[in-house]
N, C-alpha and C positions, 0 to 999 in steps of 0.2 A: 602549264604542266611541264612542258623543258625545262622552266625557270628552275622548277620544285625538285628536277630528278638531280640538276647542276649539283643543287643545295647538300645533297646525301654524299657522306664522306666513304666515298666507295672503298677508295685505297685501307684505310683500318677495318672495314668487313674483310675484303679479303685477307688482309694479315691475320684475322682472328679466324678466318676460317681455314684458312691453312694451318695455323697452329691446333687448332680443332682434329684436323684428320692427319698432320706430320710431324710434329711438336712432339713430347714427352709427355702433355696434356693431352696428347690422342685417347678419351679414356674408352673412346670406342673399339679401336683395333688393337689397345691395350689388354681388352677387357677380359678374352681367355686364358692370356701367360697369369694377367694379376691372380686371377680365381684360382689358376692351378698355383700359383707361388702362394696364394692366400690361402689354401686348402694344405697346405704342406706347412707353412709356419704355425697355423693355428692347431695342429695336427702335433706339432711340439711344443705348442704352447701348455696344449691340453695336459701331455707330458709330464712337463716342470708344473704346473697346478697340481699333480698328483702324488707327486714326489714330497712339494713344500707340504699338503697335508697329512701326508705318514707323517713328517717331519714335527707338525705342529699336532696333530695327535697325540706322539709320544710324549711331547712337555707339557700337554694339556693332562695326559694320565699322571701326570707329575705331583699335579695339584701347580702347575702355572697356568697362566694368561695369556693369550697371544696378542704378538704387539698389535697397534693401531694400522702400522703400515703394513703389516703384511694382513691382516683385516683388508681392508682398502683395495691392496692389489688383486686380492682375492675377488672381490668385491667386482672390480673394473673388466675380469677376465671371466666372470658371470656373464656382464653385460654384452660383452662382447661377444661369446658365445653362443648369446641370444639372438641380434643381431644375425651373426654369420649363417646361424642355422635361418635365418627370414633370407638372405641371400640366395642362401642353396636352392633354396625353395620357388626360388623365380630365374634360376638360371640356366633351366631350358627353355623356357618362354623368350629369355632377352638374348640370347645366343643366337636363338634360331633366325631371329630378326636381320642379322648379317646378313651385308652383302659388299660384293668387288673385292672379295679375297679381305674381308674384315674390317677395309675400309670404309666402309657406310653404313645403313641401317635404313631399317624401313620405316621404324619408327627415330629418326635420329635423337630426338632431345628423349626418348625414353630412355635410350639404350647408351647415351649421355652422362646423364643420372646415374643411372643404375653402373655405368662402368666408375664414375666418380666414385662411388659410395665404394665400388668395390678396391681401388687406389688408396681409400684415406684409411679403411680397415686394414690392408694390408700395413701400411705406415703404424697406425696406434699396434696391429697384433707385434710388430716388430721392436717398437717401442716396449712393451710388455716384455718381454723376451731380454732384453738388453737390462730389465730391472730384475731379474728372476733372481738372481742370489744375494740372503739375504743368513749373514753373519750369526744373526740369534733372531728366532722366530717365538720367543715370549719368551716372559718375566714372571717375577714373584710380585704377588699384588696383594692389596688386603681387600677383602671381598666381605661384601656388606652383613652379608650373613651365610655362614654354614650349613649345610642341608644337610639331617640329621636320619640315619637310618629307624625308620619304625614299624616293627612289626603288624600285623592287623590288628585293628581295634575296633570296640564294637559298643557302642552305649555315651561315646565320649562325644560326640557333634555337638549337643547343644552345651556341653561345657566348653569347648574351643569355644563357641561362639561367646559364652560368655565371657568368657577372657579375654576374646581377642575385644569384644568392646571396650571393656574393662580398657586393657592398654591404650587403645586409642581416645580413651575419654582426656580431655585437655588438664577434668579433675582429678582423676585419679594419678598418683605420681609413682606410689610401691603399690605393690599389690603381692599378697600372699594365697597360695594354693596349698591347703594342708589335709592330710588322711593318715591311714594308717599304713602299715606298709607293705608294700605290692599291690595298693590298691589303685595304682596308674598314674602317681602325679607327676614320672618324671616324662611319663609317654604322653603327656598334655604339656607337658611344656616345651617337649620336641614337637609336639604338633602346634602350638606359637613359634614356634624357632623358623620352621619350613615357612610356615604362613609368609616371613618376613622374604624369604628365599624366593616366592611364588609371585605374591603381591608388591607394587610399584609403592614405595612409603618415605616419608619423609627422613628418617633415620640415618646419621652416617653406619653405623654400624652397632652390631647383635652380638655381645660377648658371649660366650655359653661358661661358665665355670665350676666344675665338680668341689661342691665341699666339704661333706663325709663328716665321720663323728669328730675325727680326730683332725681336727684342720689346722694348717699351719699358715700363718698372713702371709711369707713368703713363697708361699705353695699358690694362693690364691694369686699376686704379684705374676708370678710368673707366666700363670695361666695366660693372664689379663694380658700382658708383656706379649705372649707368643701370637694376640692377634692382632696386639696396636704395633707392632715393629718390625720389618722384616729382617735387621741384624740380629746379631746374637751378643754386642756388643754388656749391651742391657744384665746378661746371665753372672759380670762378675761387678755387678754394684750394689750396693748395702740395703738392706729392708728401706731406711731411709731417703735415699737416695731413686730408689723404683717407684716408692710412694707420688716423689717429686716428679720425674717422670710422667706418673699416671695421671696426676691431676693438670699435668702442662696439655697431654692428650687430649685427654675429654672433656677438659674446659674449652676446645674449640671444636667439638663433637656434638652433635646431638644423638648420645647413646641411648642402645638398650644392655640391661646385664642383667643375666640370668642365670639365677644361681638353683644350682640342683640339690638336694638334701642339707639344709640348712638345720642344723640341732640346737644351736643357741644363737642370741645375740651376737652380731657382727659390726665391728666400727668400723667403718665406712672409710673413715678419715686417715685409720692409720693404714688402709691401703694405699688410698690416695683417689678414692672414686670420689668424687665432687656427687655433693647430694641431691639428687634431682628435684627441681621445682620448677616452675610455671614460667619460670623466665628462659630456663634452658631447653624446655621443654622435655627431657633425657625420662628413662623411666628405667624401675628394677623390679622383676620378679622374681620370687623365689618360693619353693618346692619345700615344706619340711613335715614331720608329723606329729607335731605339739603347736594346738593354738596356742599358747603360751609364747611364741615364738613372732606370734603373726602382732603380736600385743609388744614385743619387745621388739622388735623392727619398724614399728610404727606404721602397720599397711594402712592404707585409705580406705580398701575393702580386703576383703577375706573368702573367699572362695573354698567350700568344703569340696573334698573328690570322694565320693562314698561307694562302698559296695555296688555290683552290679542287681539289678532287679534277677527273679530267674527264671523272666523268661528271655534277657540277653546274657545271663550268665552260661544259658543252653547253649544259646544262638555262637558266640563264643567258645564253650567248650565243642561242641560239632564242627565250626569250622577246622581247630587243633587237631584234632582227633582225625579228621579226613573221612575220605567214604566208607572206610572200616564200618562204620555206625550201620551202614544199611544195605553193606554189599555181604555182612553173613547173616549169621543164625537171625531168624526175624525175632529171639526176645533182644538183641544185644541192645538196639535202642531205649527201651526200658531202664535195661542194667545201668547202659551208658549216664542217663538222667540220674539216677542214684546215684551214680559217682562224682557228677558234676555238681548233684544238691550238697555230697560233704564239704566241697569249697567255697558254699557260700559265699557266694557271689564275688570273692575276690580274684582279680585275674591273673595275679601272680600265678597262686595255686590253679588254677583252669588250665594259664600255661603250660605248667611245667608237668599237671598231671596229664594232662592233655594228650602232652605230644610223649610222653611215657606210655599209653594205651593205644597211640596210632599203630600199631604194629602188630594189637592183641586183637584176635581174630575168633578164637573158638568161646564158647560159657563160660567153662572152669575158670582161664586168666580174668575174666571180667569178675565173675562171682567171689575170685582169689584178691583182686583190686579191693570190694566194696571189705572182705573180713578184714583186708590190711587194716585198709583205713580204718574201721570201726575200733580195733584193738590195738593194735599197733602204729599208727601215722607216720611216725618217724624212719619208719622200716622199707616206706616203700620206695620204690626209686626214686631219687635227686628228691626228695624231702628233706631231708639234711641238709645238704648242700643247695639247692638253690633256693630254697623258700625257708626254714628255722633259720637258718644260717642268717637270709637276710634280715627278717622281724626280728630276730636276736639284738641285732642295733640298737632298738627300742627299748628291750629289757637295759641293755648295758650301758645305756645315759642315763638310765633312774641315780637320782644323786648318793645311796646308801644302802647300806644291808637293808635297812629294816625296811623301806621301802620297797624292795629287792622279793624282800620274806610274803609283805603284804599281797604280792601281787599275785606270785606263786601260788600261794594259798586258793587264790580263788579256784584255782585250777581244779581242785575236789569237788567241786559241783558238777549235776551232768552238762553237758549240751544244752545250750540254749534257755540255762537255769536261770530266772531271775534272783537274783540272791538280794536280799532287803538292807541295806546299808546299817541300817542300825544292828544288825544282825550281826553283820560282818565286820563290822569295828567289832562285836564283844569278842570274837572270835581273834580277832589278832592280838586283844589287851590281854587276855587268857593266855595266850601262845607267847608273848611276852614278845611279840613286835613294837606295842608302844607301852611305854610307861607308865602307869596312870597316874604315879606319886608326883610326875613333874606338871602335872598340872591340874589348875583349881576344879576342872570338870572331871576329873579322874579320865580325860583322854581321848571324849568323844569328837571333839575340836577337831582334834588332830585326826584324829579316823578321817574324819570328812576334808578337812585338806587335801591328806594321804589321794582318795576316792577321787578329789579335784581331781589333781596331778594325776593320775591313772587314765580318768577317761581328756585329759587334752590332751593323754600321749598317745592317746588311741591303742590303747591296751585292755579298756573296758571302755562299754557304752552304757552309758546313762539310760535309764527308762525311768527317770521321776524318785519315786522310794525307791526301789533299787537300782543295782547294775549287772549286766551281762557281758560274757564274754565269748567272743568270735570263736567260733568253733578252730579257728586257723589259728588263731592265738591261743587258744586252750592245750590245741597240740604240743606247739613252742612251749606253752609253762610246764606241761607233764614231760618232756624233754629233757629240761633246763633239770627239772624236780627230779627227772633219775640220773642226774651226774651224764647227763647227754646219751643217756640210754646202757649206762656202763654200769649202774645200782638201779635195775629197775624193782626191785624186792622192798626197798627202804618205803615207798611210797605206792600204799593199793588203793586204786581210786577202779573201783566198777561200778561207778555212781549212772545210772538208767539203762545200764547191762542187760536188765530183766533176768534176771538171775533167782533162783529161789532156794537156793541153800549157798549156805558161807562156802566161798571158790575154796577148792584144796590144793590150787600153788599158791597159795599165802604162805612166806615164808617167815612164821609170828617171830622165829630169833632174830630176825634184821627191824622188821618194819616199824616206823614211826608214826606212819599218817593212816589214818582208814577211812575208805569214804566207798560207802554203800546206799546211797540216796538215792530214791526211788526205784526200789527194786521191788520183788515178791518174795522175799523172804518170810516166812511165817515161822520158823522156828529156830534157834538156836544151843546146841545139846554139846559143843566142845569145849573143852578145858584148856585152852591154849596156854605156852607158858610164851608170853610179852612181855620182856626185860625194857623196850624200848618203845612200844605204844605210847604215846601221847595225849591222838585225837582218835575217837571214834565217832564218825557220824553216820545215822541209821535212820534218818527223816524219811518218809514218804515209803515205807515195806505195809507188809501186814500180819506184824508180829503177836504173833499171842501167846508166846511163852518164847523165855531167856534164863537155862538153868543157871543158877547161883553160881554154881564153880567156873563159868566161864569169865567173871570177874576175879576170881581167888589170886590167879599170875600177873596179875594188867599195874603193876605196882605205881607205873609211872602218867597214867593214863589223869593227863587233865581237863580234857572235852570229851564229854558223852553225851550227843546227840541223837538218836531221840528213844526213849523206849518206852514201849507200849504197856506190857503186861508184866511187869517182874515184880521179883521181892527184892526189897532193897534192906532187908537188916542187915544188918553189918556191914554194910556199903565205907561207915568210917574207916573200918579196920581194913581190909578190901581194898579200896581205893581211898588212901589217907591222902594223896596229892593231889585230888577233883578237884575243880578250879571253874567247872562250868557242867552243871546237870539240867538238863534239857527236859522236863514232862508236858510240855503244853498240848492240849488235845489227847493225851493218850488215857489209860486206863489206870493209870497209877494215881492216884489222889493222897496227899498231905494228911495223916492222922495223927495222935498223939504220938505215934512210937515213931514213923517217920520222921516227924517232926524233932525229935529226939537227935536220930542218926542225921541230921541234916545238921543238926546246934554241933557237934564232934566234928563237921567237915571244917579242921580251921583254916584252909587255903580256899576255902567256895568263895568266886567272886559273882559270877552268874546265876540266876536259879528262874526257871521257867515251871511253874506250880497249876497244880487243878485242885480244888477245894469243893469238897459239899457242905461243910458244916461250919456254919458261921460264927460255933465260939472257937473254932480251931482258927477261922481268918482272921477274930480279933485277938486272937493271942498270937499269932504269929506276926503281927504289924505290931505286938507290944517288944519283941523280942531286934530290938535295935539292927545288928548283926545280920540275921536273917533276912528282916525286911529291905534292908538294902540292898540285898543281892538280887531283891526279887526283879526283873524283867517284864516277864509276860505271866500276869494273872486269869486261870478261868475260873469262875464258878460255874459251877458242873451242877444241875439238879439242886441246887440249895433252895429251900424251902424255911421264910427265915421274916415278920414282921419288919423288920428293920434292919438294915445291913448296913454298917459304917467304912467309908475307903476313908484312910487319912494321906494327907498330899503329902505330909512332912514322912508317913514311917516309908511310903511307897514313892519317895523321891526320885526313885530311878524308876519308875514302871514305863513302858515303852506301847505297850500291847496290852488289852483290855479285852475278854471274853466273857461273853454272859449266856449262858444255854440252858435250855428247860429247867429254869428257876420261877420261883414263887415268890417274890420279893414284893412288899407292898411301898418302902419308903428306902431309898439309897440317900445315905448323907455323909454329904463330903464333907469332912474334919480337917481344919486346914489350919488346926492351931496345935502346937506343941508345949510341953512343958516346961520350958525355956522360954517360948514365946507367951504364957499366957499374959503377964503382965504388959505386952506390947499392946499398942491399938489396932483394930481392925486397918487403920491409915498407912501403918510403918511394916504391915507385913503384904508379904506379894505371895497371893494362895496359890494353889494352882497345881495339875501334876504339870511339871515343866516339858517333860521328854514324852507325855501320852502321843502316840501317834497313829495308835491304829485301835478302834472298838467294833467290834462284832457284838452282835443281841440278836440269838436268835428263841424263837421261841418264850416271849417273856411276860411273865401273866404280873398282874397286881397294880401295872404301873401305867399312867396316865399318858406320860408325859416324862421328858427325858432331860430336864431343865440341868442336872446334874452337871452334864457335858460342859456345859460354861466355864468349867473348873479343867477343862482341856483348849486352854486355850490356841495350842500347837497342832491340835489335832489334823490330818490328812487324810485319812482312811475311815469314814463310819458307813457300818454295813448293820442294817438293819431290817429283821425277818421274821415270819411268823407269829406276832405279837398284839393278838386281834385288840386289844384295850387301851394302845397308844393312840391317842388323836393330837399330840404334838409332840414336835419334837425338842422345841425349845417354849416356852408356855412365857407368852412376853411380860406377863405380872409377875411370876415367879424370876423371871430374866431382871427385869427391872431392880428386883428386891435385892439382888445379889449386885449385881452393879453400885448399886445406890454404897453398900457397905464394902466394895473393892472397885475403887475407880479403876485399878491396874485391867480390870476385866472391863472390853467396849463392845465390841459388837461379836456375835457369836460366828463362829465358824468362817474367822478371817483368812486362816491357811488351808481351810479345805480344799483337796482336789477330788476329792472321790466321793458320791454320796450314793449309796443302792440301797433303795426300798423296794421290796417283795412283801405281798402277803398281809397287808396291813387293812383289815378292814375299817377300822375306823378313823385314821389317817385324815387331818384336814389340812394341817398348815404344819411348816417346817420351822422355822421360823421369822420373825417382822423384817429381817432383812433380806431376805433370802434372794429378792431380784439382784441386788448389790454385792450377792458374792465375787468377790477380786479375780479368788483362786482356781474355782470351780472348775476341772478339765473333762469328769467323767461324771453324769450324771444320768440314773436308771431309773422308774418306777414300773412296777409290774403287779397288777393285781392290788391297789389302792381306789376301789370304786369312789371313794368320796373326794380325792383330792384329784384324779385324771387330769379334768378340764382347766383347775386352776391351776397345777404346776404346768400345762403345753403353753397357756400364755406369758408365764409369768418367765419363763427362762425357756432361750430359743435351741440353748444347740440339746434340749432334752431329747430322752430316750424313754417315751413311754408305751405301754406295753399292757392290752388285756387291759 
């Protein structure tokens, strides 16, 4: 044991213990100066922390960056302060431990430690303090993506989400968002914008770029310039020159660029954006309101933004609107609905009407909201200005007048009107929108181009045979149509006003256009003198007299739609410039002396006729002139063995009616006196343009084999006609085939077929599982055929 204690080198304990309790290493009797010297540096450290971040604040409100180091130091004097506050926290415990006047400890290797820790802290918080100033506390950086202010929105989640896949699919590389306008698309691409801002992604960076109707490449450049650069050096070098630039950028970028309101075709190239593909991975979206657009940029996919539903169109206008809605009068909610339903689910108008009725409070301004809007639109607050003003855009990239004129026009119909395409081209050829001389179909082509072009500019929507237009947009055309509300007199449109006598602020010395469609008008007794009348449309009243003299002044009057019960002698003399006379369905019927004042209309291009008597229809289809113009045919009550349509004199017929008639045999004559010498092989029979037949109530006829000879057909409605048990009789089908190959199988374009009424009804026709077209299909009250048309075609609709 003596050996063992020899062996212990005593003399370096003691040295080490003396420097322990007399040294500068004393951290025991060090231990309450350092705490109070540590309590007082950290006390200024905290200080200077407080100061550098007002300081980086203010360059942070800047739109700068804060540097990395002063990050960092920030960072370290966190940590620290975390730390010192676990000090404080045991520093009456390790205090109290003292003893011999500070020299010892009761716990010594605690109070050891804990004096160490509190030495080395003081050292780093000193440290810290000696780095406190710091020359420039951030920079100008280029930041991945810009975080985009966006109002509320309401309906649009599952389209971000669609787009946002969209973008992140590896395939897709462009991708287009297109609607009509104010219907959200640029607040769905601020909501991809954010996304980028929000979420962790591979991307170096999110261009945002504004490019309007009227855009200039250098405008775009520059945009692009203010996020790739943070000089300004760039602002005095040539379109060419920035181009170079761009594609030096983002060829080592893997971009996004997002372009907002795109109206046409954009080259890409002569920016200088490098085109994205699969190897760069880079990607471009863009916002416009012409698919047309999404087809000339080449998207991968095409994303529609549509109208809101209404029940988020509500949900939308009430949050705008605010608690106004349910803190007054208990109708205001009601009202409020009514005023949201005029906007039709666009959120533009929701917006801006929106937050124009937060502040209306009592009935009257609510009740005083819904007549604006009904009469006036343009008149109510910020309708001009924030909503016509912006769909104005729309109108003003249509390439020309007459496209310009086309579209306007529609604007005479009511609310919500479907107006029938075929309809509406004769209407613009009549108005002398399009020319029919310059082309071989006299023009109908071009109509339906025209109609293209309309609904991918999102100006009209398509519904099949015809097209509609947006109650939002309708307001814009009636706008545009009174000189911006500055000639509202030139143009009377009180088309489903429910009016029932002719308005007395029509101001007949100005006005050109009239549009009175679907009202309750029943009589008409004024002499108006119309120097400038043009168009009268009067479809869907309940007219039953139209005194003579109210046409005597209409000198110029080339559309008269529709009239019910008048006398038309002298109609030549009267109106010598008609261009288009309208009786389909009314009570006016074609007899010899009609028939007369109709041969004297020498501008009539249109004529829509009702016939009872079947030597008056074969003479009218012998008289060249007339029967061309004819449109839409009824026979009304004719009671007639044999009835002849010829496909050659009724080349343009469009529309087909047959009502409470007696007809035993209809035969379609599809040869001409020109053509007789040709072979049944070299001629193609047919009426070309039939697109719509109504039959209702129709005795004599077996069977409807006829219709073969409409090969275009879309629309048969057939009704009350207990003696039909087919509709196409496949022997009789066959026999006409066999001598017109041109005719294959019946009813290829149909979309529409309704039978009502039909008791004897077995079969449609041999193809009928095989219809291509078929969209809407009815049966109701056909006891014999029920069973077999539910299996024979699934999405049917049968009924009774």
């Amino acid at each position: 044991m003596a050996d063992l204690l020899l062996l212990i080198p005593w003399n370096k304990i003691f040295t080490f213990a003396c420097g322990c309790f007399l040294s500068d290493r004393n951290y025991i009797h060090l231990m309450e100066s350092n705490l109070d010297a540590l309590e007082t540096t950290m006390e200024e450290l905290k200080n200077r922390r407080d100061d550098l971040l007002g300081r980086v604040s203010v360059e942070e409100d800047k739109g700068l960056q804060r540097l990395a180091q002063v990050n960092g130091w920030l960072s370290r004097v966190e940590i620290v302060e975390s730390q010192f506050n676990d000090l404080l926290e045991a520093r009456s415990t390790e205090t109290g431990r003292l003893c011999l006047f500070g020299y010892c400890s009761e716990d010594c290797i605690s109070s050891y430690n804990y004096g160490e820790k509190v030495s080395k802290m003081l050292e780093e918080v000193e440290e810290l303090l000696s780095k406190k100033d710091f020359v420039e506390v951030a920079q100008k950086i280029i930041r991945k993506a810009e975080k985009k202010h966006i109002q509320t929105t309401v309906g649009l989640d599952t389209l971000v989400e669609m787009a946002w896949e969209s973008v992140m699919n590896d395939e897709i590389r462009t991708l287009g968002l297109y609607g009509m306008g104010g219907v959200g698309k640029t607040t769905l691409l601020a909501c991809i914008n954010n996304k980028f801002v929000e979420l962790e992604s591979e991307f170096d960076v999110v261009i945002w770029v504004v490019v309007s109707n009227d855009f200039q490449y250098e405008g775009i450049q520059d945009q692009i310039l203010g996020r790739l650069r943070l000089d300004k050096e760039w602002k005095q070098e040539t379109e060419k020159e920035k181009a170079l630039c761009i594609d030096n950028i983002l060829n080592r970028k893997k971009f996004v660029l997002l372009l907002d309101d795109l109206w046409s075709e954009m080259d890409l190239n002569k920016i200088g954006v490098p085109p994205p593909t699969r190897a760069n991975g880079s990607k471009i979206v863009f916002t416009t309101r012409s698919k047309e657009v999404c087809k000339d940029m080449k998207a991968d996919k095409q994303i529609e933004v549509d109208c809101l539903s209404p029940d988020k169109a509500w949900e939308l206008f009430r949050i705008t609107v605010g608690d106004v809605i349910f803190s007054g009068h208990q109708d205001i909610p009601a009202l409020a609905r009514r005023v949201a339903a005029k906007c039709h689910g666009l959120p533009l108008a929701l917006n801006v009407i929106g937050k124009a009725m937060a502040c209306k409070e009592t009935l009257q301004e609510w009740y005083l909201a819904i007549n604006v809007l009904n009469s006036l639109g343009h008149e109510f607050p910020g309708m001009k200005e924030r909503i016509l003003g912006v769909l104005k855009f729309s109108y003003d990239s249509l390439k020309n007048g007459e496209i310009k004129s086309c579209f306007l026009y529609c604007s005479l119909f009511p609310e919500d009107f479907e107006i029938k395409k075929e309809q509406l081209i004769e209407y613009w050829i009549c108005e002398g929108f399009i020319n029919p001389n310059r082309y071989e179909d006299g023009g109908t082509y071009q109509g339906y181009d025209i109609i293209g072009l309309l609904v991918r500019a999102h100006l009209l929507i398509d519904c099949g045979v015809g097209v509609k237009m947006h109650d939002v947009i309708r307001e814009m055309a009636l706008w545009i149509n009174s000189d911006y509300g500055n000639q509202q007199g030139t143009i009377c449109v009180k088309s489903g006003a429910h009016v029932r006598l002719i308005p007395n602020d029509i101001n007949w010395e100005i006005v050109r256009q009239m549009s009175l469609i679907s009202n309750q008008i029943e009589k008409i007794s004024c002499s108006p003198n119309c120097p400038n009348l043009s168009t009268l449309l009067l479809p869907y009243n309940e007219l039953v007299d139209i005194s003579v003299g109210f046409f005597r002044f209409i000198p110029k009057l080339v559309v008269l739609d529709h009239v019910h019960e008048i006398s038309l002698v002298g109609i030549a003399t009267t109106l010598p410039n008609l261009q288009v006379l309208k009786l389909f369905f009314s009570r006016v019927c074609v007899d010899d002396i009609l028939m007369e004042e109709l041969q004297q209309l020498e501008h009539l291009k249109i004529l829509t006729a009702n016939i009872e008597d079947a030597t008056i229809l074969e003479r009218i289809q012998g008289i060249d002139r007339l029967a061309s113009c004819i449109r839409g045919l009824c026979l009304l009550g004719m009671s007639a063995p044999r009835v002849i349509l010829s496909t050659i004199a009724l080349g343009g017929l469009q529309r087909l009616a047959i009502e409470s008639c007696n007809i035993s045999e209809i035969k379609i004559d599809w040869e001409s006196k020109e053509r007789r010498e040709l072979s049944p092989m070299e001629i193609h029979p047919g009426f070309k343009q039939l697109s719509t037949v109504n039959i209702f109530r129709l005795k004599g006829q077996r069977d409807l084999s006829w219709l073969l000879f409409a090969q275009n057909l879309k629309e048969l409605d057939v009704r009350d006609s207990p003696e039909i048990e087919e509709i196409i009789n496949k022997e009789k089908g066959m026999s006409i085939t066999k001598v017109h190959p041109d005719i294959v199988l019946p009813f290829g374009n149909l979309e529409s077929l309704e039978l009502y009424n039909l008791d004897e009804l077995k079969e449609i026709c041999w193809n009928f599982r095989t219809l291509p077209n078929l969209r809407n299909f009815k049966v109701k009250n056909c006891p014999k055929s029920k069973s077999r048309f539910s299996q024979a075609y699934r999405v049917i609709r049968v009924e009774g």
